[in-house]
C-alpha positions as CSV (number, residue, x, y, z in Angstrom):
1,X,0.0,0.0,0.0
2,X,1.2,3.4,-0.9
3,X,1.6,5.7,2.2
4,X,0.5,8.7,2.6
5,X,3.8,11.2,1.6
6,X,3.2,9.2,-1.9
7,X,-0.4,9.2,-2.3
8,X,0.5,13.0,-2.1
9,X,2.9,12.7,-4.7
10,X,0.4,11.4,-7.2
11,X,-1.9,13.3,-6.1
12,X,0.3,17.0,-7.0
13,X,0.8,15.3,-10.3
14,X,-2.9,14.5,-11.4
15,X,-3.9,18.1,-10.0
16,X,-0.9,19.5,-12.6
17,X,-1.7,17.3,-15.2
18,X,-5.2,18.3,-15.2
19,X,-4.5,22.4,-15.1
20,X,-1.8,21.3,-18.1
21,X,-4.9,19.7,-19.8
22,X,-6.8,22.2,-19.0
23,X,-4.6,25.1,-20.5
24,X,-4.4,22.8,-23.9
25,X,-7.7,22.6,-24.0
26,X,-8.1,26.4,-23.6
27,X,-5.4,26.7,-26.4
28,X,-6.8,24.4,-28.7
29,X,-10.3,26.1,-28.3
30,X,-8.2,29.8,-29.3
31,X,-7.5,28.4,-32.5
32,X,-10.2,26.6,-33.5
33,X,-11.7,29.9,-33.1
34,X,-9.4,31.7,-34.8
35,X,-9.6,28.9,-37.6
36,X,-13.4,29.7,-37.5
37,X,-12.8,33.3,-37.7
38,X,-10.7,32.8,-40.5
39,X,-12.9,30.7,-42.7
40,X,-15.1,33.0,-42.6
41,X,-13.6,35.7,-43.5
42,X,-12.2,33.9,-46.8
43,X,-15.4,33.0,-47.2
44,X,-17.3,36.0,-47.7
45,X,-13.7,37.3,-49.6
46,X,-15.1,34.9,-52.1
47,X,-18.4,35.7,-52.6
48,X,-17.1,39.8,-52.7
49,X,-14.4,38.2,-55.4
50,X,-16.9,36.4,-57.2
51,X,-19.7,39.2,-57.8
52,X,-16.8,41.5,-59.2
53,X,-15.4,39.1,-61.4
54,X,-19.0,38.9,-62.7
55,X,-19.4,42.7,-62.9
56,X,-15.9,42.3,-64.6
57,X,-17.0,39.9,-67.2
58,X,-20.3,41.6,-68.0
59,X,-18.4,44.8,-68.1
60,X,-15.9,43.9,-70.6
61,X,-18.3,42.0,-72.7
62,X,-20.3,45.4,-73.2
63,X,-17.6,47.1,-73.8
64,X,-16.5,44.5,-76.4
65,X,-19.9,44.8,-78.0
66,X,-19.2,48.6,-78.1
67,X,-16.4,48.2,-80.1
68,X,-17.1,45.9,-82.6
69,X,-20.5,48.1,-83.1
70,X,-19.1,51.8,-83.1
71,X,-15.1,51.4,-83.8
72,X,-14.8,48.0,-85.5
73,X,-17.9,47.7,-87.1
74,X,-17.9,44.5,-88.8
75,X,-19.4,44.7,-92.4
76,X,-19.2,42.2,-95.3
77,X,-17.4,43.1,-98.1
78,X,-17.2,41.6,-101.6
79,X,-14.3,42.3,-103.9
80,X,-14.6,42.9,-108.0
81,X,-12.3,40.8,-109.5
């Protein structure tokens, strides 16, 4: 049977293994937080980044239609040979 100066012992060491637990926990819980916070924010970076690509693409596709309708204009011509 362990006496009582070593039931002391083991007793010191559960007590700081469990506030060491405890602190990783805490840790681990910041950044899976953080991680949250991050995914989120890439997240909604996305969807800002994929509405102006749109506004981008619908953009230049007017202004393409601009130019091949005002500068360009694209006509059909037949040669007299």
């Amino acid at each position: 049977m362990p006496d009582k100066a070593s039931h002391l012992q083991i007793r010191k060491e559960n007590v700081r293994q469990y506030t060491k637990g405890k602190r990783h926990q805490e840790k681990k819980q910041i950044i899976v937080d953080y991680i949250n916070k991050v995914t989120r924010a890439i997240a909604e970076k996305r969807e800002k980044l994929d509405v102006r690509q749109n506004d981008l693409m619908t953009l230049r596709k007017k202004q393409v239609m601009d130019l091949t309708a005002y500068i360009f204009p694209v006509s059909e011509v037949k040669s007299k040979g």
